[in-house]
N, C-alpha and C positions, 0 to 999 in steps of 0.2 A: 201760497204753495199751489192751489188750486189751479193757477193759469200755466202751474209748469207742466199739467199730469199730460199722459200719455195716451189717445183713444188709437187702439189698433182694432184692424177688422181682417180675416181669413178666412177666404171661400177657394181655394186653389183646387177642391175635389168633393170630397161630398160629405163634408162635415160645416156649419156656420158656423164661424166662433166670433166673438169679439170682446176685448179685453178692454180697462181701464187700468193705468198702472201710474207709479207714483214718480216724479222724473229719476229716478235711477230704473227706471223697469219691474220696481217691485209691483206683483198684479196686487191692485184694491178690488177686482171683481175681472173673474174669467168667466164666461158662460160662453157653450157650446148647446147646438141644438144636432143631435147625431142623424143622418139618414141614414145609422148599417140595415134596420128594419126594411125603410122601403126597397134597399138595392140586394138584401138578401135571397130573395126570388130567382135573381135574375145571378144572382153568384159572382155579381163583380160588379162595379158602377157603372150606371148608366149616364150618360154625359147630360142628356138631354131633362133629365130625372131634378139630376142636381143642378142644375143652373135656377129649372123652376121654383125649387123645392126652396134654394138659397134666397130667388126673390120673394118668396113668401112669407119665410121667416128670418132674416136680416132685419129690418125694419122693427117688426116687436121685439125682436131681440134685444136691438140696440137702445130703445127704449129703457129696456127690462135692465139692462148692466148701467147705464144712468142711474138711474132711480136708485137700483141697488146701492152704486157708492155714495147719492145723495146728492148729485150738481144735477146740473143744464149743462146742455152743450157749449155754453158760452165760459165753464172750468175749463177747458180743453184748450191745454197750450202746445200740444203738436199730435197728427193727425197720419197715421200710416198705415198702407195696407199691402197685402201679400202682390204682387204683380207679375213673378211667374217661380217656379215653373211648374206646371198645372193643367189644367183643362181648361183653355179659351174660355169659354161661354162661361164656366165659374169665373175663371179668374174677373171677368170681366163685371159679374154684379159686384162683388165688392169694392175691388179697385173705384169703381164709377160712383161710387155712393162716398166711399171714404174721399174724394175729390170736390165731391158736390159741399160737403160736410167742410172740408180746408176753405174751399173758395168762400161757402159763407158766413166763414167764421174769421176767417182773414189769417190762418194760420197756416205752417210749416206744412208742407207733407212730405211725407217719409215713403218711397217705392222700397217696400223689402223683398230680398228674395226667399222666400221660403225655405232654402236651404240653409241659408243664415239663421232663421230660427233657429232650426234645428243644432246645427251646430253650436251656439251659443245657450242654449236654454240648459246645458249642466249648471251652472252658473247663475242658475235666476234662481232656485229655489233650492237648499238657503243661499243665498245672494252672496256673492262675493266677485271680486274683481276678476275682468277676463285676460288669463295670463298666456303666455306664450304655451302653446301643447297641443297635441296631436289629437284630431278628432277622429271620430269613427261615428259614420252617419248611417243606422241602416234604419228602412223601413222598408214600405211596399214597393214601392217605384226605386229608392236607390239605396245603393250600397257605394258609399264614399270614404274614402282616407284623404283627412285633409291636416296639413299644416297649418297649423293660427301661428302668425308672427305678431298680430294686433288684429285689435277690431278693423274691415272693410283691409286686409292684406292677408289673403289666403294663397296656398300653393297645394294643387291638385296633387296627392302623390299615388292615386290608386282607384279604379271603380272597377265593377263590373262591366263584364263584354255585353252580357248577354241577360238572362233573369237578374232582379236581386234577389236578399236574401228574404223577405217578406213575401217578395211575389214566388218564391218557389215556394214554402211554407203555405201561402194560401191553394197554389195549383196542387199541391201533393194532397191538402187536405180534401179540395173538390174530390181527385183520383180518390180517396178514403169515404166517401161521402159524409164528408161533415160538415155541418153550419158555416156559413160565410160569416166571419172570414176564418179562414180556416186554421190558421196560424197558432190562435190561442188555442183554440182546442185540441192541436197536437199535443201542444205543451203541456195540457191538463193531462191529458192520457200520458205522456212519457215520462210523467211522474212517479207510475207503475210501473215503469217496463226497462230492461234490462240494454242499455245503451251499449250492449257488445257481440247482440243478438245476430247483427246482419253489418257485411262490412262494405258499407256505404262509399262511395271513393272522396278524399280530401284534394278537389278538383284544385292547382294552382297551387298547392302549397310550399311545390319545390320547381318555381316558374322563375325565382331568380327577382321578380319583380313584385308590385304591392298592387296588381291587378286582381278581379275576382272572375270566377265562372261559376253559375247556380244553373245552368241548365241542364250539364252533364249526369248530376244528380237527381236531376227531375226524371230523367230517363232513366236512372237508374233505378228511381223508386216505382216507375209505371215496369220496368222489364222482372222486377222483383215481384211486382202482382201480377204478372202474368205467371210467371214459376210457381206462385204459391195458390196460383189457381181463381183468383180472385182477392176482396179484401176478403183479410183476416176479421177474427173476433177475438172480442177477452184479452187473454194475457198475450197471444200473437199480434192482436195488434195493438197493444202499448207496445211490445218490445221492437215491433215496427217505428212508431212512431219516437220510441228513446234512440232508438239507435239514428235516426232520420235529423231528429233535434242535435244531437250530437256530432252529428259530421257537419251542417253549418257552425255549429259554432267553435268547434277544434277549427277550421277555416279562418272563422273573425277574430278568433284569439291569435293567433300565431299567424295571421298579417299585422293585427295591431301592433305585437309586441316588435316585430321586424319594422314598422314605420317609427316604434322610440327610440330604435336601437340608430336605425340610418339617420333620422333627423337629431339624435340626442337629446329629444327632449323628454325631460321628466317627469308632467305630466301627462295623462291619456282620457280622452273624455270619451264617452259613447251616450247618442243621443237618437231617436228617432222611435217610431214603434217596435222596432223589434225588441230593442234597447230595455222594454219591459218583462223579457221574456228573463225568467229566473235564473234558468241554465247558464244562461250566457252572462250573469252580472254574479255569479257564485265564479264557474269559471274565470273570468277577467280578475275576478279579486283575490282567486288564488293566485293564478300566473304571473300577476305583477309583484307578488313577493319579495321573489327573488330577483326582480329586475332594480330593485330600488326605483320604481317608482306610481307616485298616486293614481288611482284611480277616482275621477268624478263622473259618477250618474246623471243620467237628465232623471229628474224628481218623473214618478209615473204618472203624474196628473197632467205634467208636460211634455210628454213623450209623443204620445199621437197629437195629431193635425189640431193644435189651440191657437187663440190669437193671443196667448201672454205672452210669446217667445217671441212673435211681432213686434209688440210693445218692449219688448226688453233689447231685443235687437238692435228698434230704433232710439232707443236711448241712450246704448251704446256708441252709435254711430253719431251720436248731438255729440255727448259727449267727448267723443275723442277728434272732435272737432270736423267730421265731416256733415258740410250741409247740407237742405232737404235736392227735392228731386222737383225736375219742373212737373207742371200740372199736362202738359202736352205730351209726356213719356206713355208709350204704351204698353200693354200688358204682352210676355213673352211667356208663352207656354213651354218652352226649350231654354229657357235662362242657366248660364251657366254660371256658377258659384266662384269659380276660379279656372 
């Protein structure tokens, strides 16, 4: 079994990770090494930051998830890594190492695109088959609707113009001054607060289409501290921050539900960092009720930036019969999904 496992490696932004997993993609060992501390400073990733930071710890890392599940690199029967879309200079230490690593092992390599992670990683933990259904991809960088007809056969039905929903979440949080990234700790605060406080606009949700817009809202929440004179405290600014959390996801819910309704499909997955935020996975799970249909989570250890969704991905894609990727393909910081 050992020569079937799966070694993936993800550096697309400013998280290392890299995974071993069993040839269906179940992880035997995920480890990430986080840099939110070092780019917290600076209240957003530093490009430069994380390319270093990746070549510095890559290497022990991958070590370290070895050892952990108990081979040599010489277990390792296919060999994949993120290749876009991402930040150059990261993408480029991993990609370059997981190559080095295929060439001198004599095995497979797998170019995944990271948003295939994403999108597939409902599905990895607990493990079940990936079936035909509608994803919903949000994080920092994007906010997607996509159609799975099969593994590597996707169809675009929706993104954002403009912010996604992550990246407006962490810029409102900066505007609030809070910890980078700012996202989660809306969420913590909006736990207290009164989500009908302030009536935030639901940007796109009668556009006719499964398009998003976060930035109208962003201006809406800096024109609202300007009225209220500055940030709030206490109870004004949870009910800031509940009503804020709220109008994203009244947004991501009722585009979902409009993409099962036009594609007919009865399952709906949502996958990515935001995907962890609580509001939005209580919401989703009421809403599909009455729709007749499932709802599947990405597990929250696989939500943000991991290399097991790598690994899972590209097993999927053995799998179902598509083969590896030449060793001459390069890494695309703009890769499109579908």
């Amino acid at each position: 079994m050992s020569a079937e496992l799966v070694l993936a490696i993800e550096t697309s932004c400013d998280e290392t990770a890299v995974a071993v997993a069993d040839p269906f993609g179940r992880p035997l060992v995920s480890r990430i090494a986080s840099q939110v501390k070092l780019h917290a400073p600076y209240g957003g990733v530093v490009p430069e930051l994380a390319s270093r930071n990746h070549s510095l710890d890559l290497r022990p890392l991958l070590e370290s998830a070895l050892a952990e599940a108990g081979i040599s690199t010489s277990g390792i029967g296919i060999v994949a890594a993120t290749s876009g879309p991402g930040l150059a200079s990261s993408l480029l230490v991993g990609d370059t190492l997981a190559k080095a690593v295929a060439v001198g092992l004599g095995r497979p390599f797998y170019s995944i695109n990271h948003m295939e992670g994403h999108l597939l990683s409902p599905f990895l933990h607990p493990y079940r088959e990936i079936p035909p259904h509608v994803g919903l991809i949000v994080s920092g960088g994007h906010t997607l609707l996509i159609e799975v007809r099969g593994v590597g056969d996707y169809r675009l039905l929706g993104s954002t113009k403009d912010d996604a929903a992550g990246e407006a979440f962490d810029k409102v949080g900066k505007l609030l001054g809070l910890p980078y990234p700012g996202g989660p700790e809306i969420a913590k605060l909006a736990v207290a607060g009164r989500r009908d406080a302030h009536a935030f606009p639901r940007s796109m949700v009668h556009s006719g289409d499964l398009e998003f817009s976060f930035s109208g809202l962003k201006t809406s929440a800096r024109v609202l501290l300007d009225r209220l004179g500055g940030v709030p405290t206490g109870e004004a600014l949870a009910d800031f921050c509940a009503s804020f959390e709220e109008a994203i996801v009244d947004i991501l819910v009722i585009k979902l539900l409009e993409a099962c309704r036009r594609t007919g499909r009865r399952i709906a997955a949502i996958s990515g960092g935001v995907s962890c935020n609580r509001r939005l996975r209580e919401r989703a799970a009421a809403a599909v009720q009455g729709e007749g249909v499932e709802l599947v989570l990405a597990d929250p250890a696989y939500s943000t930036d991991n290399a097991a969704m790598i690994a899972f991905a590209a097993a999927a894609r053995r799998r179902a019969g598509i083969g590896p990727s030449p060793l001459d393909g390069d890494i695309n910081p703009n890769l499109r999904l579908a």
